[in-house]
C-alpha positions as CSV (number, residue, x, y, z in Angstrom):
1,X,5.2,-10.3,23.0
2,X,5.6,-12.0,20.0
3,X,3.3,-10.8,16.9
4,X,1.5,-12.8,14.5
5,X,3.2,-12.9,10.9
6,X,1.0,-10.5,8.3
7,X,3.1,-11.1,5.3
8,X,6.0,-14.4,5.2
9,X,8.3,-14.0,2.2
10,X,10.1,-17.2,1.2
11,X,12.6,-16.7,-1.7
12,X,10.1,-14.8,-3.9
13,X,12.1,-14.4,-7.2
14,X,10.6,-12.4,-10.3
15,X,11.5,-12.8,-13.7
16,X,10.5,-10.8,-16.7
17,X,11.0,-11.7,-20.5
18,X,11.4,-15.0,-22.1
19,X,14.1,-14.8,-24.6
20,X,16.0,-12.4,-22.8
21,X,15.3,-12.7,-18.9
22,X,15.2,-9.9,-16.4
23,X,16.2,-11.1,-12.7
24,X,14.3,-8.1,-10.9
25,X,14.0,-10.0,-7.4
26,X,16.3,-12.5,-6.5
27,X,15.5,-14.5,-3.8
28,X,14.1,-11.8,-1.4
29,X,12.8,-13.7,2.3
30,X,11.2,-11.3,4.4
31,X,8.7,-11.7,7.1
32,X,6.5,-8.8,8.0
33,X,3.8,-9.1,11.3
34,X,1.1,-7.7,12.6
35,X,0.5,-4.0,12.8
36,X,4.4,-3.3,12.1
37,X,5.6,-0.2,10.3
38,X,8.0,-1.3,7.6
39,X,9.9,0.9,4.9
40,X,11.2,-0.8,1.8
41,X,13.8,1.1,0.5
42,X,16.4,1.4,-2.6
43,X,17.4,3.1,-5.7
44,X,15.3,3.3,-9.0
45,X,15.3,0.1,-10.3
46,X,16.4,-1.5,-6.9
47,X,12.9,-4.1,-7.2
48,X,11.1,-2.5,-4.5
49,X,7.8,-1.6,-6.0
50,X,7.9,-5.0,-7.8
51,X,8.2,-6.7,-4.4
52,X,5.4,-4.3,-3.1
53,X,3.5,-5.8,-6.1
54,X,3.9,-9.0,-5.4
55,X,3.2,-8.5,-2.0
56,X,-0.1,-6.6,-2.2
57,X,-1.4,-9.4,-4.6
58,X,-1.0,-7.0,-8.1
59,X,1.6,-9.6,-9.6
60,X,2.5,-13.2,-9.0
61,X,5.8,-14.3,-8.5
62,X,7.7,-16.0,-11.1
63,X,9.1,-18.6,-8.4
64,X,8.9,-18.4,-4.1
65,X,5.9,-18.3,-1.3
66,X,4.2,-15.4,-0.1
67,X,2.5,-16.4,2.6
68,X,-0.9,-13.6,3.7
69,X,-3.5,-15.2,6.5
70,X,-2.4,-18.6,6.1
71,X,-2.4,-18.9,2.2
72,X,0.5,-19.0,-0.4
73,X,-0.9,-15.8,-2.6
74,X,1.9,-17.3,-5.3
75,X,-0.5,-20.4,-6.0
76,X,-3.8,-18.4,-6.3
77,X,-5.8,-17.4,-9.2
78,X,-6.0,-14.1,-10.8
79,X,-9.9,-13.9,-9.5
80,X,-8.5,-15.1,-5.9
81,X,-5.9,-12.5,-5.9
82,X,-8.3,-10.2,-6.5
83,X,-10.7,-10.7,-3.9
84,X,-8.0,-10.8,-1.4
85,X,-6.9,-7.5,-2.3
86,X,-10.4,-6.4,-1.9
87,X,-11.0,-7.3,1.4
88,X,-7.2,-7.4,3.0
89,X,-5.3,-5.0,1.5
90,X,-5.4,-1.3,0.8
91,X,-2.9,0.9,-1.7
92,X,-1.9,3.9,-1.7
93,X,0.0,5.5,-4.7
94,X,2.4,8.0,-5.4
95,X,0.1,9.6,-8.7
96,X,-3.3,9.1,-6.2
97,X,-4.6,7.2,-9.1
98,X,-8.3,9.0,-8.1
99,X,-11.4,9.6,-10.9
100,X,-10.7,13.1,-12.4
101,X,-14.5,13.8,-12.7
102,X,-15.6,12.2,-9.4
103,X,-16.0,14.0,-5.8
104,X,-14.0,13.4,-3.1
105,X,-16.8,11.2,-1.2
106,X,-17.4,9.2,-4.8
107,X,-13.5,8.5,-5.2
108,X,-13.6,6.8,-1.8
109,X,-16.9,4.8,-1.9
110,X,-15.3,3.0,-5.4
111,X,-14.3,0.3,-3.9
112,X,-17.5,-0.5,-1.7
113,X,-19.3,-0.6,-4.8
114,X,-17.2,-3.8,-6.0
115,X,-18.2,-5.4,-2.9
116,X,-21.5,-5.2,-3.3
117,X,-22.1,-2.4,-0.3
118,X,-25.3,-0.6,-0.9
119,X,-25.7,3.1,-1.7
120,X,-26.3,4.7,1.5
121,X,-23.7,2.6,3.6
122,X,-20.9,3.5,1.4
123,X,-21.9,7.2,1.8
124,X,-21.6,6.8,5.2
125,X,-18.1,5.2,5.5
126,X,-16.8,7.3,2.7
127,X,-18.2,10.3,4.8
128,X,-16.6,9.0,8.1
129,X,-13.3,8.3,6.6
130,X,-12.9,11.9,4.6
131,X,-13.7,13.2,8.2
132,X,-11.2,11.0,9.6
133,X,-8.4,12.3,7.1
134,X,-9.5,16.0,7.5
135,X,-11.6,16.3,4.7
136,X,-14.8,16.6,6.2
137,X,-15.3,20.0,4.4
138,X,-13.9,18.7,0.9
139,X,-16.3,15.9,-0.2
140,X,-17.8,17.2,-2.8
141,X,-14.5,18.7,-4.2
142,X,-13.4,16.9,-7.2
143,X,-9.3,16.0,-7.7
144,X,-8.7,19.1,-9.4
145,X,-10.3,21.2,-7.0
146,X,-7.8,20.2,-4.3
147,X,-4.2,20.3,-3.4
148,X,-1.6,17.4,-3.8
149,X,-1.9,16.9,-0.1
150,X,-6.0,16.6,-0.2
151,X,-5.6,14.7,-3.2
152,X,-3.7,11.9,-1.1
153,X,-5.8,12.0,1.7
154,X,-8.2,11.3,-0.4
155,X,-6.6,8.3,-1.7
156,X,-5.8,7.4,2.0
157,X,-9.3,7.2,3.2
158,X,-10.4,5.2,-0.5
159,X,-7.2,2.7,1.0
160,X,-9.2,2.7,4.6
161,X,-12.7,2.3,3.4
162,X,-12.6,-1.5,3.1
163,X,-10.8,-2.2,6.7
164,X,-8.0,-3.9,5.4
165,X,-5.2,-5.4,7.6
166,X,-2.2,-3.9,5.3
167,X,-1.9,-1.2,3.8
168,X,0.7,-0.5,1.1
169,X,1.5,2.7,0.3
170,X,4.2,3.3,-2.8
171,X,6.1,6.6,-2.6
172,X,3.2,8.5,-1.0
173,X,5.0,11.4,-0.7
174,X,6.9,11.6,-4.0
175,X,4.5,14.7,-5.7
176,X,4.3,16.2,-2.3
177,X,6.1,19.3,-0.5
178,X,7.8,19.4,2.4
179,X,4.6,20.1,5.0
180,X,2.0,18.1,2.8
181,X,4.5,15.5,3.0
182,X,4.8,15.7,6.9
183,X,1.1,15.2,7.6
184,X,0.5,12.4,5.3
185,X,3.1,10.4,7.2
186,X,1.8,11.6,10.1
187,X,-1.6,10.0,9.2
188,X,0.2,7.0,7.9
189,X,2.0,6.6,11.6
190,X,-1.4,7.0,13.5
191,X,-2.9,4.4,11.5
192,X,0.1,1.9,12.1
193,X,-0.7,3.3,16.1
194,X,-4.3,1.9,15.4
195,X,-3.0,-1.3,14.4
196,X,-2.8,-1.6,10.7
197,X,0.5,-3.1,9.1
198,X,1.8,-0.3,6.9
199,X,4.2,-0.8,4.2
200,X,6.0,2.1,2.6
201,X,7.7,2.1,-0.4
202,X,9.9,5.0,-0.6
203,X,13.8,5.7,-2.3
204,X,13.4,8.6,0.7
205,X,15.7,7.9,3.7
206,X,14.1,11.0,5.5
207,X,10.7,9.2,4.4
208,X,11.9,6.0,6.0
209,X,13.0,7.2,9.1
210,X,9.1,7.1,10.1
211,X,9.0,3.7,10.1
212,X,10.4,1.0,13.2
213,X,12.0,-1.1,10.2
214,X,14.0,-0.3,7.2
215,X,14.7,-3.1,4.8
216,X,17.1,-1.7,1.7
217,X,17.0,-3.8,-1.6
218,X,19.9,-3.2,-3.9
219,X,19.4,-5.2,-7.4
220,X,16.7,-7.3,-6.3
221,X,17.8,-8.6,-2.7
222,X,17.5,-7.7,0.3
223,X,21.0,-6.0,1.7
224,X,19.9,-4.8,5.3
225,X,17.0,-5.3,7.2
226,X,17.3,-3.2,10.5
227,X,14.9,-1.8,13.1
């Protein structure tokens, strides 16, 4: 059965600096479909979270198409970008990037209250979602009340709360042990079984192994892309 295409890379290049230029994607061409399980993987400074960035709508390309539901993402405006990533795409971030002095269930209605979602519905999905991630009992729990595990669960359900198609998710693991580390991915994987398309970022081959695809980047190309 042949999937639909999430994500189509065509010869994405990114370029820092004027003066002195740094090549930190080179012509990467990828495509990614529908509710696949991908790991991008490579050394520090390979380009993979830049591609991740460019993929999940963060940063525009400096040349190249990135194709998302039809639309070349490259072309788009920063306030186009933004509402894509809003309603198509969720992250998820090695540092959990959550509200210090917000509860668990306020972390993960934030994004609902960009879109416009009243009060008492964004309770409700931030509720159902903390329960989904086995939080139910930690909602009022603020970041530092919680363990590096929670903490990312947390962050996992904020991801969820909007339904979106992809979800990106850039060494989720890298401030977690061993068994935290196990049940995030484990999470991640169901959520793939659901039918999201998951994208992990990871340097990690034991963190890779998880996924049905590994694409490795090694100075801003793509070397191997194997399932």
């Amino acid at each position: 059965m042949n999937r639909k295409i999430a994500l189509d890379v065509k010869d994405v290049w990114k370029i820092y600096g004027t003066k002195v230029q740094i090549e930190v994607l080179r012509g990467v061409s990828l495509s990614i479909s529908e509710a696949e399980f991908v790991a991008i993987i490579g050394a520090s400074g390979s380009g993979k979270s830049t591609l991740m960035h460019v993929m999940g709508c963060l940063q525009k390309p400096t040349r190249g198409e990135i194709v998302l539901d039809s639309v070349n993402i490259a072309e788009l405006t920063e306030d186009e970008l933004a509402e894509i990533r809003g309603k198509q795409i969720g992250f998820v971030f090695q540092q959990f990037n959550l509200l210090p002095l917000k509860t668990a269930q306020k972390n993960v209605e934030l994004p609902l209250i960009f879109q416009g979602v009243n009060a008492t519905e964004r309770s409700k999905k931030a509720a159902e979602l903390l329960e989904r991630v086995g939080l139910g009992h930690r909602m009022s729990h603020k970041p530092s009340q919680m363990s590096g595990g929670e903490q990312q669960r947390v962050a996992i359900a904020r991801a969820l709360v909007g339904n979106p198609a992809i979800i990106f998710a850039d060494e989720p693991t890298g401030n977690l042990d061993t068994k935290s580390s196990q049940e995030i991915m484990s999470i991640l994987k169901k959520l793939n079984s659901e039918g999201k398309t998951l994208i992990v970022v990871t340097h990690d081959p034991e963190i890779a192994k998880w996924a049905d695809r590994t694409i490795r980047l090694r100075d801003g190309r793509v070397i191997t892309d194997e399932n």
